[in-house]
Residue, then its C-alpha position, 0 to 999 in steps of 0.5 A: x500500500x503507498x503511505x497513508x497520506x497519499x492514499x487518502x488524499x487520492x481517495x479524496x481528491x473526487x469527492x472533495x475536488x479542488x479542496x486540500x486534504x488537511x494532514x495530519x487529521x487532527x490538525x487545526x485549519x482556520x479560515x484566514x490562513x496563510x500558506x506559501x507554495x514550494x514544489x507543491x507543498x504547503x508552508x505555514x506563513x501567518x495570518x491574514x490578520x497579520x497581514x492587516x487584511x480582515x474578513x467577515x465570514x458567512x454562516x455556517x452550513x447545517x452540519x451533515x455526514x460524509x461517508x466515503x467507501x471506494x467503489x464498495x470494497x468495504x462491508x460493515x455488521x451492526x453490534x446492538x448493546x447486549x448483542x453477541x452475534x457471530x464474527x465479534x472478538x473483542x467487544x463486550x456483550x454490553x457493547x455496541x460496536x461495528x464488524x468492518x471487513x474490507x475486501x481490497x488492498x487500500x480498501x478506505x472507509x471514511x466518516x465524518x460526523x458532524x459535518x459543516x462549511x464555513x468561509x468568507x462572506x465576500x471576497x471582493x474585499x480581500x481582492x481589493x486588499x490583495x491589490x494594495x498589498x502588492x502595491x506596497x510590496x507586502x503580499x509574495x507571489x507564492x502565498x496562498x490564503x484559506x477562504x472555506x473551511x470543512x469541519x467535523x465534530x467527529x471522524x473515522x478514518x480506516x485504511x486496509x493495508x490488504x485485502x482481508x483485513x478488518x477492525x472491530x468499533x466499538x460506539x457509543x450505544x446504551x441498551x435497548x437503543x436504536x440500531x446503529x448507523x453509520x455515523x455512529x462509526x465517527x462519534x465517539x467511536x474507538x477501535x477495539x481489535x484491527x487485523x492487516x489495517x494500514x492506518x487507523x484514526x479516530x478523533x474529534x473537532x477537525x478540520x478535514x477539507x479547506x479551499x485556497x486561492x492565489x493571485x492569478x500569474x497571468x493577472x499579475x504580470x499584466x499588471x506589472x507590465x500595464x503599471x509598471x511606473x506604479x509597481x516600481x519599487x523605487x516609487x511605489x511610495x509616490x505612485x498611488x494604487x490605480x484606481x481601475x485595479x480597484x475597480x477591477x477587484x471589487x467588480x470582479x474578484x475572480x479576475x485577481x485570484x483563483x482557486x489553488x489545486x487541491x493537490x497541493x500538500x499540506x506540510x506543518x507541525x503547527x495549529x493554524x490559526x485565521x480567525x477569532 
């Protein structure tokens, strides 16, 4: 099996096209934060709040479940509290849990309960402020900015290093409640026995999926190349920001800016932090 990061992130890159996968999954990502981009990977550089640029954030979505199986590979039985049929090992009769069987070598099956998008209200604003940042010499042509971010109260991510390998959940369910579902696997699950798994992770309170954007390459060298008087670092303190270039921000903001692929790979220690 390749490593866990690229399997996931593979498996991802359908359902989440043009989002960046966040690694490791426990890691913090807020709306309004920085990166640069070297060779494709992602480098914590601040905040937009640093950088004296803010931004109002919409409301949040309601919150949903994802649940990823690829193509089918993966087959779960139910545990009902007090229940013990065949095929559990390692749960208790008063347990609730899952049998989880995955049939194909990489076999994933990803929950995440809880589910919610939140990012920026407008980004007009923050074309206009990009636009004097460059002016003045203090936005670098590799930062890239997070405008939306996906959170999850709670997640489960399971990779099968072979075909044939399984894990017991245990979830929380008290006697005599409903069935099981399959959000339940995400909330508050722990894994209780896994055989031939490659990667195994359960948690709470993520940031799983979050969308950058960048100044357009083609944008800005007609920019530079129409105004260059004003972009001139010898004069830039005298020449005032083209009023057309503001304009043209708050007009069309999609002409400053464009989204980041969602290959780029996220690569810091660091919790992120955008806004308070």
């Amino acid at each position: 099996m390749a490593n866990a990061y690229e399997s996931y992130r593979r498996a991802m890159s359908d359902p989440w096209r043009s989002w960046c996968a966040t690694w490791p999954l426990s890691m913090p990502v807020r709306p309004g934060a920085l990166f640069t981009v070297a060779g494709g990977t992602l480098r914590t550089a601040g905040t937009l709040g640093a950088a004296a640029i803010g931004f109002d954030l919409a409301a949040a979505a309601r919150p949903g479940v994802f649940v990823y199986d690829a193509a089918g590979s993966v087959s779960v039985r139910f545990k009902a509290a007090g229940g013990t049929p065949s095929g559990f090992s390692a749960l208790a009769a008063a347990d609730a849990g899952a049998l989880i069987d995955f049939h194909q070598d990489g076999s994933m099956l990803v929950v995440y309960q809880g589910v919610t998008q939140r990012g920026f209200a407008d980004t007009r604003a923050l074309a206009a402020k990009l636009v004097e940042q460059l002016h003045a010499k203090r936005w670098a042509d590799d930062l890239v900015a997070v405008t939306d971010v996906v959170s999850a109260k709670a997640g489960t991510v399971l990779i099968a290093h072979q075909g044939g390998a399984s894990a017991e959940l245990r979830i929380r369910a008290t006697l005599g409640s409903g069935p099981a579902e399959l959000a339940d696997l995400a909330a508050g699950a722990s894994v209780a026995r896994s055989h031939r798994l490659g990667f195994e992770w359960t948690g709470t309170r993520l940031t799983p999926f979050f969308r950058v954007v960048r100044v357009r390459q083609t944008w800005l060298g007609r920019v530079k190349t129409e105004y260059a008087s004003h972009f001139d670092v010898a004069r830039v303190t005298a020449a005032p920001v083209p009023a057309a270039l503001l304009e043209e921000a708050r007009d069309n903001p999609s002409a400053i800016f464009e989204e980041a692929t969602g290959d780029l790979e996220l690569q810091t220690p660091f919790e992120i932090g955008g806004h308070r």
